[in-house]
C-alpha positions as CSV (number, residue, x, y, z in Angstrom):
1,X,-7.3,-1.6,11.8
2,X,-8.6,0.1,8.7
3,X,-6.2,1.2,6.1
4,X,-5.6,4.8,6.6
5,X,-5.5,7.5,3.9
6,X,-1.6,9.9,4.5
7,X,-2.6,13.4,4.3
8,X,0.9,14.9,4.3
9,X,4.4,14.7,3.5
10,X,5.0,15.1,7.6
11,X,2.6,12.6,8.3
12,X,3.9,10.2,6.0
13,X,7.7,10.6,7.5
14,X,6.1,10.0,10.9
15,X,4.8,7.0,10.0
16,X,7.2,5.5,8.5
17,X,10.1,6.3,11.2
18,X,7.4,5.1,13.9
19,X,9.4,2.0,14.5
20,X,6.3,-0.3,13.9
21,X,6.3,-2.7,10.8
22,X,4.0,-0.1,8.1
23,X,2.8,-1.5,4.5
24,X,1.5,1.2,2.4
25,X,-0.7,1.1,-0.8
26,X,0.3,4.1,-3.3
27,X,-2.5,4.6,-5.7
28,X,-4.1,7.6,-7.9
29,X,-7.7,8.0,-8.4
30,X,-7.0,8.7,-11.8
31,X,-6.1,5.1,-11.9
32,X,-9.0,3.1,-10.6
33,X,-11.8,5.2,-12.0
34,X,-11.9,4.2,-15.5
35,X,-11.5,0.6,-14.8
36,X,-14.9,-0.7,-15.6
37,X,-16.4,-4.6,-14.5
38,X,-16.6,-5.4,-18.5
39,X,-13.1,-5.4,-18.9
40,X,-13.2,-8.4,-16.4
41,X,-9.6,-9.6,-16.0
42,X,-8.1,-6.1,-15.4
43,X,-10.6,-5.5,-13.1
44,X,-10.7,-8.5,-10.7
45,X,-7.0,-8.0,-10.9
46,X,-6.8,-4.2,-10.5
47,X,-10.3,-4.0,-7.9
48,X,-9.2,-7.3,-6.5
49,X,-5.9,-5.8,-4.1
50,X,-8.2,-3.0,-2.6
51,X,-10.3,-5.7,-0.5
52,X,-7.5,-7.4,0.0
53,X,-5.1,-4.8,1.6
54,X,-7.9,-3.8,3.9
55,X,-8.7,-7.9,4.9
56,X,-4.8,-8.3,5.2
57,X,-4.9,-5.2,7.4
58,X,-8.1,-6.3,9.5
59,X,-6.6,-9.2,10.1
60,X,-3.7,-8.4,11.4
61,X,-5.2,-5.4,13.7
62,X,-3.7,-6.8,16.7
63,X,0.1,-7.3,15.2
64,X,0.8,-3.9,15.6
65,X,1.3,-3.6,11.6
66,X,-0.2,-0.3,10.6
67,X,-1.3,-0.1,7.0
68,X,-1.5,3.2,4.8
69,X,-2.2,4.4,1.8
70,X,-0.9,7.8,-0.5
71,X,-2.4,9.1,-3.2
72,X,0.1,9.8,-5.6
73,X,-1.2,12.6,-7.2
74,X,-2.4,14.4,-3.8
75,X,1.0,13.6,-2.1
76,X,3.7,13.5,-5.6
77,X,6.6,14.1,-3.1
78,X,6.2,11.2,-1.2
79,X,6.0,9.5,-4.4
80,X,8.8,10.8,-5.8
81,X,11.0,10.5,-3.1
82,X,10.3,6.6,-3.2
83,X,10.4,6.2,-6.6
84,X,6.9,5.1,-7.1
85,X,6.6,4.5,-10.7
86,X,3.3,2.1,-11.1
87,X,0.2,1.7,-10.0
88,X,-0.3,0.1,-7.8
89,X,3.2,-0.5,-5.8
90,X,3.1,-1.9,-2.4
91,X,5.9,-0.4,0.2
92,X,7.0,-2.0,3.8
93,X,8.7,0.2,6.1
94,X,10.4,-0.4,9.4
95,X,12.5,2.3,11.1
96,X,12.3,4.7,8.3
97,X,13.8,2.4,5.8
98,X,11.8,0.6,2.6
99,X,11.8,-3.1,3.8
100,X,10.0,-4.8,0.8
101,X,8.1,-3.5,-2.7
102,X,5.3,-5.2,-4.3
103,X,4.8,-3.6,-7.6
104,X,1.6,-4.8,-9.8
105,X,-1.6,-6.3,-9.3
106,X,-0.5,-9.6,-7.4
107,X,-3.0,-10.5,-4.6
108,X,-1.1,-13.2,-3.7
109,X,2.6,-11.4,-3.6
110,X,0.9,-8.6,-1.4
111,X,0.3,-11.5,1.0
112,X,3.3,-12.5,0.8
113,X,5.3,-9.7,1.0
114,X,3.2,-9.0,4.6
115,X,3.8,-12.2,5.9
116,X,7.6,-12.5,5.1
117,X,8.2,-8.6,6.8
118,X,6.4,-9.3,9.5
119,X,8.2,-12.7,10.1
120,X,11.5,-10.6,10.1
């Protein structure tokens, strides 16, 4: 399954009250467009969760885990409401309630924190 983009404040609520395990990726645009390859660590670190949501998201397809992500300037209610302070912050979701939070570039947390809420 291919990480899907929320267009909406009811869409989002849906989701998350759909009563499947659902991580979510809040991001801005305004966040990833001036990150250019010659600053090298930031990017591999910043550039380097994108592939790896959508792989932990392909590769799971079949778990029935959905996987999401909110623009936070598109959708600032929804980012609001969940207190989304950094870029980028991770969110699980089970049931309408916030499971688990990754915030910051940590590839290997984001696995983590998949693996541990789906394990629940």
């Amino acid at each position: 399954m291919a990480v899907i983009p929320v267009k909406s404040v009811e869409e989002f609520s849906a989701i998350v009250n759909s009563g499947k395990p659902v991580f979510v990726d809040f991001w801005a645009t305004w966040y990833v467009k001036p990150m250019l390859p010659s600053h090298d660590t930031l990017y591999s670190l910043q550039f380097g969760l994108i592939p790896v949501f959508e792989r932990i998201s392909s590769q799971l397809s079949e778990s029935g885990a959905e996987f999401y992500k909110v623009d936070v300037d598109a959708l600032p209610d929804v980012a609001g409401e969940w207190g989304i302070r950094a870029m980028p912050t991770f969110l699980a979701f089970k049931n309408g309630q916030k499971t688990g939070e990754l915030v910051g570039a940590n590839p290997g947390g984001l696995q983590s924190l998949v693996a541990e809420q789906l394990a629940a």
